[in-house]
C-alpha positions as CSV (number, residue, x, y, z in Angstrom):
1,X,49.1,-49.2,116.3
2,X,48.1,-51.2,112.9
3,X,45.3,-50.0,110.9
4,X,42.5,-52.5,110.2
5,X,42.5,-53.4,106.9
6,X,39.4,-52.3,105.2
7,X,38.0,-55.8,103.9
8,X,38.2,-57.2,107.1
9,X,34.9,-57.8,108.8
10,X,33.6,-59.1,112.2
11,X,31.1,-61.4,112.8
12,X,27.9,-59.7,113.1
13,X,27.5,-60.4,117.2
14,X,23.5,-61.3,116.8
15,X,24.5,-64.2,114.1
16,X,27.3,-65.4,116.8
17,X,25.4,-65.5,119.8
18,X,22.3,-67.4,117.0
19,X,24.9,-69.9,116.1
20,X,26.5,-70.4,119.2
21,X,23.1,-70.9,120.4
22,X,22.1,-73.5,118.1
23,X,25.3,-75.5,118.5
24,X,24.7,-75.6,122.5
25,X,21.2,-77.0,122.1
26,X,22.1,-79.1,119.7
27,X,23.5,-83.1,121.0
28,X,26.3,-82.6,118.9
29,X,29.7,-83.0,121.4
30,X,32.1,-80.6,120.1
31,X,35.3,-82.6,122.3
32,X,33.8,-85.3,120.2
33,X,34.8,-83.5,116.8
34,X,37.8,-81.8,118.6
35,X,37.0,-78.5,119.2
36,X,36.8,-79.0,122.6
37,X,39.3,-80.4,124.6
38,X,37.5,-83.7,126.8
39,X,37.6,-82.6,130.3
40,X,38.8,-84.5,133.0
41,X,37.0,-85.8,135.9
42,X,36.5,-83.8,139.0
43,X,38.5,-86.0,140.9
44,X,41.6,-86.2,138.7
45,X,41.3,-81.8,138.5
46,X,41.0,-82.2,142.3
47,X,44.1,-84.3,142.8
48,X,46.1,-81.9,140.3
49,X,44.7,-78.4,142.4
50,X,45.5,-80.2,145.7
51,X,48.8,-81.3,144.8
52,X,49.8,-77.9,143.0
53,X,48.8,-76.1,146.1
54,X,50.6,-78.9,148.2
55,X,53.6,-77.6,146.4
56,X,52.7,-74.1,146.7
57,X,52.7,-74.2,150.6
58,X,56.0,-76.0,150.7
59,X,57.6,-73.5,148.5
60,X,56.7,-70.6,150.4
61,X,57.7,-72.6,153.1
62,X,61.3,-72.8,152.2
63,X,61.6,-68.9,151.2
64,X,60.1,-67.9,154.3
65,X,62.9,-70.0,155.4
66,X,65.7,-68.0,153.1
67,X,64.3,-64.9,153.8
68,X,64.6,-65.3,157.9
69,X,68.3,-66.1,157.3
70,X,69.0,-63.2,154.9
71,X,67.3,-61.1,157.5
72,X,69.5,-62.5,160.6
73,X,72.5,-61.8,158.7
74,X,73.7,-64.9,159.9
75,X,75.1,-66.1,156.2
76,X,76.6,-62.5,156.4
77,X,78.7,-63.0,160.0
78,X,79.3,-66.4,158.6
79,X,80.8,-65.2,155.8
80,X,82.8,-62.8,157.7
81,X,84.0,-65.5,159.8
82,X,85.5,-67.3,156.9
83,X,87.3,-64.2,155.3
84,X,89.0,-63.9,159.0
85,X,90.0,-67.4,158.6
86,X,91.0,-67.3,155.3
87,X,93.3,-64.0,156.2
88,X,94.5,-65.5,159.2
89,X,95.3,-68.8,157.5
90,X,97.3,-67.2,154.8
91,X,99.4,-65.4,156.9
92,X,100.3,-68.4,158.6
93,X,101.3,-70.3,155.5
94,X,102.8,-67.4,154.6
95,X,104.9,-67.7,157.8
96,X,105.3,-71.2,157.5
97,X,107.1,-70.4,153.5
């Protein structure tokens, strides 16, 4: 862990929360001076949340899919199948040489 150095100062909390205070009742926009970022309208944040959890859903979707092959082993015995048929068809070109 680094040591704070000793000139190096908070801000004294109760001036803070006073200025913080004074800026918020204050009609000064701060996304107007570009503190703030400008927010975006409830229906564009809606659209973005609807659509990220759209894609969400349909990628859980497809590794629920993966995972219920992995668990039937199915791309395991398929596997298999083709080292059989790989063995089998070398011996026969083999046989054929």
């Amino acid at each position: 862990m680094s040591k704070k150095s000793k000139d190096t100062k908070a801000f004294p909390l109760n001036e803070t929360l006073r200025d913080i205070a004074i800026l918020r009742s204050s009609d000064i926009e701060l996304s107007k001076l570009g503190l703030i970022p400008k927010s975006s309208s409830s229906q564009e944040v809606e659209g973005e949340v609807s659509d990220s959890v759209k894609l969400s859903y349909e990628y859980v979707a497809e590794a629920k899919k993966v995972m219920a092959i992995a668990n039937k082993g199915t791309v395991d015995s398929l596997a298999d199948n083709v080292e059989s048929l790989r063995g089998q068809l070398d011996k026969i070109s083999q046989g054929l040489s």
